[in-house]
C-alpha positions as CSV (number, residue, x, y, z in Angstrom):
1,X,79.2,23.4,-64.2
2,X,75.5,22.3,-65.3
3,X,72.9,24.1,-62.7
4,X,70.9,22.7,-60.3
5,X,67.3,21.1,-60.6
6,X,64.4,23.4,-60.2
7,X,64.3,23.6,-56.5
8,X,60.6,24.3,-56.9
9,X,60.2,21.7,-58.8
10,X,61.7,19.0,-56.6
11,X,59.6,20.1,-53.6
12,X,56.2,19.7,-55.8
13,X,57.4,16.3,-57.0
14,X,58.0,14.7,-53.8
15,X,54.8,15.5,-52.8
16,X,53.3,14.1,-55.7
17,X,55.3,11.2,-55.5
18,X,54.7,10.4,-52.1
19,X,51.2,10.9,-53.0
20,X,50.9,9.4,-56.3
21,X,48.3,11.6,-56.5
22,X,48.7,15.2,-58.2
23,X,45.2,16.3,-56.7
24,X,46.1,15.8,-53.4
25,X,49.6,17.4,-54.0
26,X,47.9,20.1,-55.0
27,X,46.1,20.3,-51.7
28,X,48.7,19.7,-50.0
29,X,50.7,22.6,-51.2
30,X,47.8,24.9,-51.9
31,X,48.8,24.9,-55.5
32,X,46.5,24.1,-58.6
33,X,46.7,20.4,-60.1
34,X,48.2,22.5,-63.3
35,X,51.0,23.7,-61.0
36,X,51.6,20.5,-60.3
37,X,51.8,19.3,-63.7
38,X,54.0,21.9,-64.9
39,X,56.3,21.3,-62.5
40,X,56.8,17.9,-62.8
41,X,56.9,18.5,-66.7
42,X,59.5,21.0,-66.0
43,X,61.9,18.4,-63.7
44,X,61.2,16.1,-66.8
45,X,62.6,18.0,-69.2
46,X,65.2,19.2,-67.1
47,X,66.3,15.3,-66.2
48,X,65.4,14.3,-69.9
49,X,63.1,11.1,-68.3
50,X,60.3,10.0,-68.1
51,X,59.4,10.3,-63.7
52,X,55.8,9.3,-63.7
53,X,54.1,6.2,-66.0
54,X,49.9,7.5,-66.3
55,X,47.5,5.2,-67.1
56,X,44.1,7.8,-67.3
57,X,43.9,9.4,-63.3
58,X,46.9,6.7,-62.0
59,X,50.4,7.5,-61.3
60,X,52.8,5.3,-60.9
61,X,56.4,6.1,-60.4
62,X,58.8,5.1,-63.0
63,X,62.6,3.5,-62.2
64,X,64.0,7.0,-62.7
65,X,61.1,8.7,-60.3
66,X,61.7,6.2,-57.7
67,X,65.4,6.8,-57.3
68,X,65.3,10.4,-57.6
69,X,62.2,10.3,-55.0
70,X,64.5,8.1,-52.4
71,X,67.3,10.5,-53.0
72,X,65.0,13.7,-52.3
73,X,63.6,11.8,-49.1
74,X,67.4,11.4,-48.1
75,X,68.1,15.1,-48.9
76,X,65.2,16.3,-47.3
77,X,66.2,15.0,-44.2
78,X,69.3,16.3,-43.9
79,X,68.4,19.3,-44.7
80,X,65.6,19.4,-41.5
81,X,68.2,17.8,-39.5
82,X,70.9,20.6,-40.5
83,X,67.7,23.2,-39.9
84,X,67.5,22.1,-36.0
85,X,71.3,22.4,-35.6
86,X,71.1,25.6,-37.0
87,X,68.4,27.1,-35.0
88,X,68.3,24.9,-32.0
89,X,65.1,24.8,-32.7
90,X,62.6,21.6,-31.3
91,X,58.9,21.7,-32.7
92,X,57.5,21.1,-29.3
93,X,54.0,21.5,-30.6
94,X,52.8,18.3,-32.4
95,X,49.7,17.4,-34.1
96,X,48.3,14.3,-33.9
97,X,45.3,13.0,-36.6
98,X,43.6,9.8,-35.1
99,X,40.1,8.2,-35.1
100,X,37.9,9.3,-32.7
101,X,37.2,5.7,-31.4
102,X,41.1,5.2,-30.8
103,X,41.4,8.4,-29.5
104,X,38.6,8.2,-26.9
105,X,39.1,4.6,-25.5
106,X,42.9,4.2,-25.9
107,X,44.7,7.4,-26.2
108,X,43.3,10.0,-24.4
109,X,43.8,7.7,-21.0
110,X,46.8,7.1,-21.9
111,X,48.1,10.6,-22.3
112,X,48.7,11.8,-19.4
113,X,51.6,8.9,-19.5
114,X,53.2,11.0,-21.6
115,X,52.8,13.9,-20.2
116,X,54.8,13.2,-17.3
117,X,57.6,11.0,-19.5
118,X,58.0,13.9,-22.0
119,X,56.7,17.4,-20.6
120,X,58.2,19.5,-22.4
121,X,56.1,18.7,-25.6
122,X,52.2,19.2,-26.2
123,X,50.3,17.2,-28.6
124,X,47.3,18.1,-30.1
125,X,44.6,15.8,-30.9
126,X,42.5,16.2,-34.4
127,X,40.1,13.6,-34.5
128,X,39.1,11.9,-37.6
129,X,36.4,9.7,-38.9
130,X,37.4,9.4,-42.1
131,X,40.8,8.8,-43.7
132,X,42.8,11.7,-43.4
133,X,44.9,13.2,-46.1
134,X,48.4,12.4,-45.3
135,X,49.8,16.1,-45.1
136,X,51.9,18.4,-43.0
137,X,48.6,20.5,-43.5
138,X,46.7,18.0,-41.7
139,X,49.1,16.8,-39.0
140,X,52.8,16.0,-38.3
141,X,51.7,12.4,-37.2
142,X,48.6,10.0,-38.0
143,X,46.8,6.8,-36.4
144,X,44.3,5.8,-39.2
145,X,44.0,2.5,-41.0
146,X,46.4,3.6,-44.2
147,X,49.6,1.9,-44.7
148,X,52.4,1.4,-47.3
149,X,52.7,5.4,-47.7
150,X,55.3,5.7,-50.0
151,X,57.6,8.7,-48.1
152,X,56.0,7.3,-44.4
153,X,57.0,5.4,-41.7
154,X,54.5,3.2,-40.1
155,X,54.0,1.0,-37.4
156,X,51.1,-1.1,-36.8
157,X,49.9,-0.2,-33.3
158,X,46.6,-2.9,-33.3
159,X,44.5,-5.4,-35.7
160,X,41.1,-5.1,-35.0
161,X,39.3,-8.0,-33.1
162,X,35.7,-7.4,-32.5
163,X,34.0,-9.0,-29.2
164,X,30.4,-9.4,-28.2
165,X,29.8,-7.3,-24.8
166,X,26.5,-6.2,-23.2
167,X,25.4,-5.0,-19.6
168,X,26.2,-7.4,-16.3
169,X,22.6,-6.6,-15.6
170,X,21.3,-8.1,-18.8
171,X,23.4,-11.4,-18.2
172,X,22.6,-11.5,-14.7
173,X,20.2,-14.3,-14.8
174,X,22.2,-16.0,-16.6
175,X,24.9,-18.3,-14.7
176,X,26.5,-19.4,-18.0
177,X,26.0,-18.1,-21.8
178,X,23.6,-20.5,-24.1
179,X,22.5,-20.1,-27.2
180,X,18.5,-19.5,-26.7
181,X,19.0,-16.4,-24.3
182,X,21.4,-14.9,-27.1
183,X,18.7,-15.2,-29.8
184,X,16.1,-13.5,-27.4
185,X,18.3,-10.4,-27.2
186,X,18.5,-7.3,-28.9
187,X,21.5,-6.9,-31.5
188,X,23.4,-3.2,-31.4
189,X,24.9,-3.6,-34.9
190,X,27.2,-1.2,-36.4
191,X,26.9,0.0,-40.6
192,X,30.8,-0.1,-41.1
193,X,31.9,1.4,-44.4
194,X,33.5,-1.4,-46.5
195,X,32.2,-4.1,-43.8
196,X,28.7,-3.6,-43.7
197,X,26.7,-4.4,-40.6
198,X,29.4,-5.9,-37.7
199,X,27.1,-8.5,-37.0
200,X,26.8,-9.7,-40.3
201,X,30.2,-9.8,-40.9
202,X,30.6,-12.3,-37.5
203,X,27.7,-14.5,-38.0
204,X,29.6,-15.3,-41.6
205,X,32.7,-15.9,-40.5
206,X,31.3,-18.1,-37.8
207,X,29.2,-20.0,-39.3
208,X,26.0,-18.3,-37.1
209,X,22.4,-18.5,-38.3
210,X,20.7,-15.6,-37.3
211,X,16.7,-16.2,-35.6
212,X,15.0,-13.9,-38.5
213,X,13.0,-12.4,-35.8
214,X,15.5,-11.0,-33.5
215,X,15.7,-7.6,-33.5
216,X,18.7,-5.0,-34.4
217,X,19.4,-1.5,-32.9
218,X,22.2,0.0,-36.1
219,X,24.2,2.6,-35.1
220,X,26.5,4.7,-37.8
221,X,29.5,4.5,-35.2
222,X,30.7,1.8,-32.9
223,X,31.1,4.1,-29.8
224,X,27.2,4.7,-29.9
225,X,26.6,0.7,-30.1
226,X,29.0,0.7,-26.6
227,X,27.2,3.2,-25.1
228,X,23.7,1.7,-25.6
229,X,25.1,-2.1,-24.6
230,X,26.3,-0.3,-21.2
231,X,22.7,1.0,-20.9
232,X,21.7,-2.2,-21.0
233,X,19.9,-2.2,-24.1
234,X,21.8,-5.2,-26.1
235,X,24.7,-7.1,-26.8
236,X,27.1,-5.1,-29.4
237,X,30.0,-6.1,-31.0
238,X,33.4,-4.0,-29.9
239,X,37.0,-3.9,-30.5
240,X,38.4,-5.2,-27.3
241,X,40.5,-2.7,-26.9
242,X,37.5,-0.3,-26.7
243,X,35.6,-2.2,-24.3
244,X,39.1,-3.8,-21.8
245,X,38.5,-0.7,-19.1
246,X,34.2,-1.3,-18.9
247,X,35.2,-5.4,-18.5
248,X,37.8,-4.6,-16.0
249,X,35.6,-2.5,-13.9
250,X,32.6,-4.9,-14.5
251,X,30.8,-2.2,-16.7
252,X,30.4,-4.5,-19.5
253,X,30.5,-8.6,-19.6
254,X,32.8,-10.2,-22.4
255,X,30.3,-13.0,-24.0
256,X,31.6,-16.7,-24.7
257,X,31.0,-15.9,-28.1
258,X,34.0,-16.6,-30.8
259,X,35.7,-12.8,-31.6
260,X,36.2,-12.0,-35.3
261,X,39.3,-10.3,-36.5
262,X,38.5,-7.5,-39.6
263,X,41.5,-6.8,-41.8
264,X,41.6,-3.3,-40.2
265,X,44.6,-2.1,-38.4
266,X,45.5,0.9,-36.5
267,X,48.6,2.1,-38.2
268,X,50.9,4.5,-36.5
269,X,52.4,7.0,-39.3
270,X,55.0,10.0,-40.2
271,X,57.1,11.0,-42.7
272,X,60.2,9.3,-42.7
273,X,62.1,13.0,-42.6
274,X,60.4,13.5,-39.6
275,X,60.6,10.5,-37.4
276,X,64.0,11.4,-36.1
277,X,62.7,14.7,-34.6
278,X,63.1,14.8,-30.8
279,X,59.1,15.0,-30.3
280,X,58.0,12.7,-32.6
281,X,60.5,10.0,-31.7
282,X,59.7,10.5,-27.9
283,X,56.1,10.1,-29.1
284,X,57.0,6.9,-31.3
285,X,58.6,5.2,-28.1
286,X,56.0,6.0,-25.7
287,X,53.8,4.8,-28.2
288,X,56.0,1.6,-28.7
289,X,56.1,0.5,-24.5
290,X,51.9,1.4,-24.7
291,X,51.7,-1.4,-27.5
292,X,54.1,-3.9,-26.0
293,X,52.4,-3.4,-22.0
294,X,49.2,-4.0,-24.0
295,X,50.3,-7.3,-25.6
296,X,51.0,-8.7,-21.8
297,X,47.9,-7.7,-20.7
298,X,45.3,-8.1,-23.4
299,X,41.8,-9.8,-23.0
């Protein structure tokens, strides 16, 4: 009977191939990128092919990799599955890596929701403002704007749509928007990485000639930019979803002003060996009626 596959081996190759990425594999396991490389090499040579095509610093998987990766992701679940039969155990503890800015004006009032649906399990919140590393080390779950993990379940939870707000105190001599008393106020733009300034972005995609001489407030996050337009010192730009509770409770004044939609989404994410874990599928459906109660209701 031939032996079995370095077991090593095929834990520090599904990492890699989720990651397609032997650095962060490394991270992720707290190994060196040489570790990493040995032990793929060693599953090569074991299997006799070829697992990973490298062009310089890019991985791809190669026909072989990809079905012994989707036959790993199917072992690996079993085996947690069989784990929690065998212990009894549930991971009542969850981690949860999300932007700041989704966290603060959707989640966190939100929460308590699920707290009273699902008591028995306790999320904690890491907040991001950067792309998180997709790692057990990092979180169990993720809401961040990657998607097409290889190795993750996703679900898109919203597409950004940016809408001009400002103070009902700096509209209220106004009885209906027009264009002259939008020139003569202050713009609270936001420096978005890979965007560039909000405003920008809006006045190309609608066709908006900017008066050279109105001024610009720019802020290096876009819950500073809210923050200042209910202080009543602009009009900003704000994902609506951001800005629906200040609307509702006249805090802030939506703007007849076209919305713009960015090609960001808020993506929903786990590893597909662990979305079937009482916790995290609780947390997926909770998440799932907070998406659907928003479509019925959104501004």
């Amino acid at each position: 009977m031939r032996k079995l596959p370095p077991l090593r081996s095929l834990h520090v190759f599904e990492a890699a191939a989720r990651h397609l990425n032997f650095s962060l594999a490394a991270t992720e396991l707290c190994i060196t990128q040489s570790a990493v490389s040995h032990q793929v090499k060693q599953l090569e040579n074991y299997f006799g092919e070829t697992l990973f095509h490298r062009s310089g610093k890019q991985f791809q998987l190669t026909e072989k990799g990809h079905i012994l990766f989707d036959e790993l992701e199917q072992i690996f679940n079993q085996l947690n599955d069989l784990s929690l039969r065998i212990t009894g155990e549930q991971n009542q503890h969850l981690q949860l890596a999300v932007f700041s800015s989704f966290a603060i004006k959707w989640l966190i009032p939100r929460l308590g929701d699920f707290k009273r649906q699902y008591p028995q399990y306790n999320i904690r919140l890491n907040m991001i403002t950067d792309e998180p590393m997709l790692s057990d080390s990092v979180a169990d779950m993720f809401i961040c704007g990657r998607h097409e993990q290889t190795g993750f379940w996703q679900t898109t939870l919203h597409n950004e749509r940016l809408i001009p707000v400002c103070s009902p105190e700096l509209f209220q001599q106004q009885e209906m928007f027009n264009a002259d008393w939008f020139e003569k106020q202050s713009l609270l733009a936001v420096d978005e990485p890979g965007l560039g300034l909000d405003w920008d972005f809006w006045g190309q995609h609608n066709q908006w000639h900017f008066n050279r001489a109105q001024q610009r407030h720019v802020f290096s996050h876009v819950l500073l930019a809210i923050e200042a337009a209910n202080a009543g010192q602009g009009i900003a730009l704000a994902s609506d979803f951001m800005v629906e509770s200040d609307i509702k409770s006249g805090r802030l004044v939506a703007l007849d002003l076209p919305p713009v939609f960015t090609d960001f989404r808020f993506n929903f994410l786990c590893k597909h060996r662990k979305k079937k874990q009482p916790g995290i599928a609780a947390f997926i459906r909770w998440l799932l009626q907070q998406t659907n109660e928003d479509k019925k209701t959104s501004i």
